[in-house]
N, C-alpha and C positions, 0 to 999 in steps of 0.2 A: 750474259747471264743465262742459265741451264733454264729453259723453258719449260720446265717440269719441276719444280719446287718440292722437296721435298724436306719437312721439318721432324719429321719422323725420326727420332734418335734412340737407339737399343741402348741401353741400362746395362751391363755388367756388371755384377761383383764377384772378381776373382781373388778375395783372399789374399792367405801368406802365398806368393807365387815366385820362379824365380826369373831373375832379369832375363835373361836368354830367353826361355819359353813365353813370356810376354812379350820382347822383342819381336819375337819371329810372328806371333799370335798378330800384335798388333801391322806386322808387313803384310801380311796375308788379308787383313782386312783391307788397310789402307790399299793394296794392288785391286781388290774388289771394284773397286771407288775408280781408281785411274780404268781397267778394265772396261766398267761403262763406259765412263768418259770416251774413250775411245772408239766404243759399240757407235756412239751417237753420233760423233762425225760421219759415219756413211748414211745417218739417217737422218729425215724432214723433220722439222718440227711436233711433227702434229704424235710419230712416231718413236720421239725420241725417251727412252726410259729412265725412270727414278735412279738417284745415288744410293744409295746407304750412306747408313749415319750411326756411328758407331761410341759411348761414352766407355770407358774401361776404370773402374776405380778398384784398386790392389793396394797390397804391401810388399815387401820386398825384405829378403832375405838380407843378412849386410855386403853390399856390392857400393863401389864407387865405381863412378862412368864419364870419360872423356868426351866431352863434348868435339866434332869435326875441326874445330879453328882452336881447340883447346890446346893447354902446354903441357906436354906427360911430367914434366918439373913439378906442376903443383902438387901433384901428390907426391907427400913427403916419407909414404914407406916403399920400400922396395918389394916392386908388383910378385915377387919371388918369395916373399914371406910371408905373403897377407892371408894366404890359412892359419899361422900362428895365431892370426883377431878373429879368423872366423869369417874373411872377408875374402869379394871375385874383385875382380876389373874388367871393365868392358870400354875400348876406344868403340864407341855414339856415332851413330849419324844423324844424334840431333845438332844445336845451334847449342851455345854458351861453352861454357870451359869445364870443369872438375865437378864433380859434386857425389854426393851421399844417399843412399838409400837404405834405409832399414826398416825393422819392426817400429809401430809409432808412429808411423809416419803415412800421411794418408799419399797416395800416388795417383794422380788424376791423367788418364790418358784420350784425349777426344780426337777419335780419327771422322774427321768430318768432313765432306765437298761444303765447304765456306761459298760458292754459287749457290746452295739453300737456305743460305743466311743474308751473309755479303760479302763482296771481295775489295776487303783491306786487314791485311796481317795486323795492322797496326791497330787499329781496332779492337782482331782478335785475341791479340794481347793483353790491352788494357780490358777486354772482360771478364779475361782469364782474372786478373790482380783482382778485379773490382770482385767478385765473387767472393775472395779470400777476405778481402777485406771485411764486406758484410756478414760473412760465418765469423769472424775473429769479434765486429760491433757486439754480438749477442754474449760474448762475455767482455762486454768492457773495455776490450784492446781496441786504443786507438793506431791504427795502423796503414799503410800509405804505400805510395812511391818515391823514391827519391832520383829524380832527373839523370838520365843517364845507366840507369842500373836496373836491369831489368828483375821483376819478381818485387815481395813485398813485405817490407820493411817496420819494424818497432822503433820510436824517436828520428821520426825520418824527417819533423820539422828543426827543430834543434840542430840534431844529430851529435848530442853532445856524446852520447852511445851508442850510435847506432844498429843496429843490429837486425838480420835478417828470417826472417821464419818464415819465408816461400820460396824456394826459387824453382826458377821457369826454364824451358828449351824445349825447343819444336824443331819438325820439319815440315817441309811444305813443299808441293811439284801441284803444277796444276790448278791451283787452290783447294787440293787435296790436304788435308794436317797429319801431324802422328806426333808421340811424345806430348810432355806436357810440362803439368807442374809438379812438384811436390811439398807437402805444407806438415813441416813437422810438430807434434801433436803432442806424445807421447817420447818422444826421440830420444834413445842414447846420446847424447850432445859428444861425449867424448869422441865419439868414432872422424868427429868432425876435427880434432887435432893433427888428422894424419893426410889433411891437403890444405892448399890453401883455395878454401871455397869460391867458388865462381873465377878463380884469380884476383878474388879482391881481398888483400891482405890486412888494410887497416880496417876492417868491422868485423864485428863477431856473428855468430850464430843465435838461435834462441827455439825458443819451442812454447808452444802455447800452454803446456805443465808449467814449464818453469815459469812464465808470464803472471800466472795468476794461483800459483803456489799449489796446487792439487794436482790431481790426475782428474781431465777430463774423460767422459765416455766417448769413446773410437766413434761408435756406431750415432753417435747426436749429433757430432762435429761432422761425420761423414754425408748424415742426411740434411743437416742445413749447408754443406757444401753444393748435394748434389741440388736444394731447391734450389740456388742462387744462380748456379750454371745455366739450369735449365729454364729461369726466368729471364736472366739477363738474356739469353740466345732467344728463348721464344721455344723451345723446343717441346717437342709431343714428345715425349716420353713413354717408349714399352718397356718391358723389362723382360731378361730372358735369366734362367738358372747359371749358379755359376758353370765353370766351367771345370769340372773336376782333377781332368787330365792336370792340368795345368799349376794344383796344389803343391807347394812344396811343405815338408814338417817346420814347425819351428826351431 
């Protein structure tokens, strides 16, 4: 365990942004983290310095991204016309298979040394879902895990419909994190006929508009996303300006 504890976590909010320039944003961060890490092996204890700790919450222009283990089959348009929808590709060196990003859609990124919290991925998983879930209780939506499938789910006791409205993939070195979740809000659902989500063919998609028939507000969902995070973890909380550079138009 990192003998210098640090619960200290910077707050981000970068906006419509695009996948790439987040990508790279959040590598540079995450290298910060391993960087120490490494400072601190040649040094004692007593000597040894603080991680950063990093939350990133954005939107995303419309891009689908291949998870590392993922199958470039699930996406079912040809990577060659996806300007036609308005849409990139990016093969991920997160975890999981296929998936979706767009406007609507809240994008949670937490680059964090897990030695300032704790080290078990499994854990940090299940606080990831748990979060979503208690942002979704505050309107009503009962919503869950279903065994086996990572990210978080609508009719997931049943499962007579089951259907998905978070899904998750991380990466991790170190007990370093990067990547995250994303918890469609506002979502064009459609843009989600053009893979098969996660690789998992028989359940659908969903979005917490459609769920409870309106258009919630981005910025209420986003702030009881971000208390739930920052409770569950225990995290001190700063906050820094976004990030301008890093805007893209809608």
């Amino acid at each position: 365990m990192n003998p210098k504890i640090n619960k200290s976590v910077q707050y981000q909010h970068l906006g419509l942004a695009d996948y790439q320039k987040i990508w790279d944003y959040q590598t540079e961060l995450f290298q910060q983290i391993l960087d120490v890490k490494t400072q601190n092996r040649d040094l004692p204890p007593e000597s040894q310095l603080e991680t950063p700790n990093f939350l990133l919450f954005c939107e995303h222009p419309h891009v689908y991204t291949l998870g590392r283990n993922g199958k470039a089959d699930n996406l079912l348009h040809a990577v060659d016309t996806l300007a036609d929808i308005g849409a990139t590709y990016y093969h991920s060196n997160r975890g999981g298979d296929i998936t979706y990003h767009g406007p609507g859609q809240i994008v949670v990124y937490p680059i964090l040394d897990l030695e300032n919290f704790f080290t078990d991925i499994h854990k940090y998983m299940r606080l990831l879902e748990e979060a979503v879930i208690r942002t979704l209780a505050y309107y009503e939506i009962d919503a869950g895990r279903i065994t086996g499938l990572t990210g978080v789910w609508i009719d997931y006791v049943e499962q007579k419909q089951p259907r998905k409205i978070c899904a998750m993939g991380v990466k991790t070195s170190r007990w370093a994190t990067m990547h995250g979740l994303a918890l469609n809000v506002t979502t064009d659902l459609s843009y989600f006929n053009n893979i098969i989500p996660c690789g998992i063919s028989d359940k659908a998609v969903t979005s917490l508009a459609k769920e409870i028939g309106q258009v919630p507000n981005m910025a209420e969902v986003e702030a009881l996303l971000l208390k739930h995070i920052s409770s569950l973890f225990e995290m001190e909380l700063t906050m820094k300006e976004s990030v301008s550079i890093l805007s893209s138009p809608m």
